[in-house]
N, C-alpha and C positions, 0 to 999 in steps of 0.2 A: 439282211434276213435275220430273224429270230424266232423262238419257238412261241407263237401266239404273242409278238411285242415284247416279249423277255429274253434278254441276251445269256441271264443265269437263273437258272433252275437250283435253289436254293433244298439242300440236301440235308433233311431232318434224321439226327442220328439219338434224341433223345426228347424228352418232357420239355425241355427246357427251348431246346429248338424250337419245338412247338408253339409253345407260347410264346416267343417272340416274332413269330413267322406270321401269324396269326391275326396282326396286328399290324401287316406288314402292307407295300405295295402289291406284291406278287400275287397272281391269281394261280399260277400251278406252281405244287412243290410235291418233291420227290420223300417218301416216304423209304429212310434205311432200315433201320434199325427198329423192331416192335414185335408185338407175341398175338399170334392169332387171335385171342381171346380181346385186345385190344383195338384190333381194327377198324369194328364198325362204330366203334364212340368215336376216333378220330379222325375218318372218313365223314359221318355226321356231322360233328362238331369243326372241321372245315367248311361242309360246306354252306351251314349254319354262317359264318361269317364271309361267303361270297368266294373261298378258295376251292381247286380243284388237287385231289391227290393223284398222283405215280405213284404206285405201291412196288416196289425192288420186290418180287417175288421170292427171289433164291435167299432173301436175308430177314422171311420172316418167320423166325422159333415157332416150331409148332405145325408146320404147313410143309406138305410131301410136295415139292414143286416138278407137278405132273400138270398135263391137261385138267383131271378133276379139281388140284386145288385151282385152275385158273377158273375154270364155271362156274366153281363158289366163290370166287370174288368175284366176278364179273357179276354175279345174280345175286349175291346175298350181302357183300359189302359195297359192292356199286362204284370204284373209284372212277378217276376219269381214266384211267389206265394202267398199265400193266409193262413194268421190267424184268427183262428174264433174258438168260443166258440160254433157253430150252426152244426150240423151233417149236414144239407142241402147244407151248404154253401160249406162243408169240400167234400163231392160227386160230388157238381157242379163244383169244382175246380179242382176234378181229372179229371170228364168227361172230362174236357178241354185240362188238362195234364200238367200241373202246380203243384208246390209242395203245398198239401196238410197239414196244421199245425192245428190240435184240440189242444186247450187251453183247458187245465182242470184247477180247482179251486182244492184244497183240502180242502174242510171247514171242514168234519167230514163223516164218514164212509158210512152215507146213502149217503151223493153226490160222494164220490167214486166208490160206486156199480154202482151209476143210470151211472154215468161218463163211467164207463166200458160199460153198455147197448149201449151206444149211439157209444161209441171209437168200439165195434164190429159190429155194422150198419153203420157206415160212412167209416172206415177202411183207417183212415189218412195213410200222409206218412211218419208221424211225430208227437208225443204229446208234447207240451210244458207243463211241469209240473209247477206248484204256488201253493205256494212260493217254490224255490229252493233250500232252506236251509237244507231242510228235505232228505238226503240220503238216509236213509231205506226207503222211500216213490217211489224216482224214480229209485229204484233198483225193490222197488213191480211193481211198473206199468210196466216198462218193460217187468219184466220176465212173469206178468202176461199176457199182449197184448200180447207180441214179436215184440212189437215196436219202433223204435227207439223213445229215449226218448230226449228232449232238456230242459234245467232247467230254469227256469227266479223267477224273483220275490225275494226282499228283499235278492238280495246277494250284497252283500256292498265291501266283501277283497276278494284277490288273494287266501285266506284260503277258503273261502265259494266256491269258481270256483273249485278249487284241490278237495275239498268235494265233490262237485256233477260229474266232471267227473270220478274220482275213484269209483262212486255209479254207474257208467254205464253213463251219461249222453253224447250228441254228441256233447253238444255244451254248452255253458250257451248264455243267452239272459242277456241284460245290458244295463244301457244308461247312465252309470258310464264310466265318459271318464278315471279316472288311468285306468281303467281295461284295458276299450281298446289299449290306450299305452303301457300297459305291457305285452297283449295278441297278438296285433298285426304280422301277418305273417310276417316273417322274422326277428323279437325280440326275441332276448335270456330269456324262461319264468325267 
């Protein structure tokens, strides 16, 4: 399994990302790091050359990350979806029809339950697990939800991506460019 044929979801954290990403195999990439005022020339301008963005909601300067900012990105910068730590955000961006990504934290057992509470009220279309290091962690959440799960967080080598996809994961998330060179669609892993 992979998220749309892509086993890494390549995590843009500047300009420079950008532009090499751009030119890249990958058709979604995850957008971290950027200032409201930014987003719809690089949301255009992806997809201008064939890619689709994940916009990380909670990490972009400038944007109260509420349901409102999600209906203005949903309706006026148009990504292919939407990451957020926020149930409200993760509803108003299905309302729209957008892929939907809950970011969960795992810090310790009590924010894994409340995390559950919220992941069965919002009902992404997708949980990004943190850190992704942790296999028996997104092998639970999965089987717990029944949700597809994608892995991010502190994976560093081509060993830690084989770890969390073999734990069930759809995808990993990274802004580790070997990976992305090694993961690349149409690359021999």
């Amino acid at each position: 399994m992979s998220f749309f044929g892509q086993p890494i979801m390549p995590s843009i954290r500047g300009w420079k990302d950008f532009e090499a990403l751009i030119a890249s195999s990958y058709t979604y990439l995850v957008l971290l790091d950027s200032q409201i005022g930014q987003l719809k020339s690089i949301v255009d301008e992806a997809s201008r050359h064939g890619k689709r963005i994940l916009i990380h909601a909670d990490l972009i300067e400038g944007l109260k990350n509420d349901e409102h900012a999600a209906q203005f990105l949903c309706q006026q910068i148009a990504p292919a979806g939407i990451i957020s730590t926020r149930a409200g955000v993760i509803q108003k961006t299905k309302q729209n029809g957008l892929i939907a990504i809950q970011r969960l934290f795992l810090l310790d057992t009590n924010a894994l339950e409340k995390s559950y509470a919220v992941i069965e009220r919002a009902q992404p279309d997708f949980i990004e697990v943190l850190p992704g290091v942790m296999p028996h962690m997104i092998r639970e959440v999965k089987e717990k939800t029944g949700t597809p799960v994608l892995a991010g967080g502190l994976i560093r080598t081509a060993d830690d991506v084989e770890a969390a996809i073999a734990a069930g994961a759809e995808a990993v998330t990274t802004s580790r460019r070997e990976l992305w060179k090694r993961y690349a669609p149409g690359q021999e892993g």
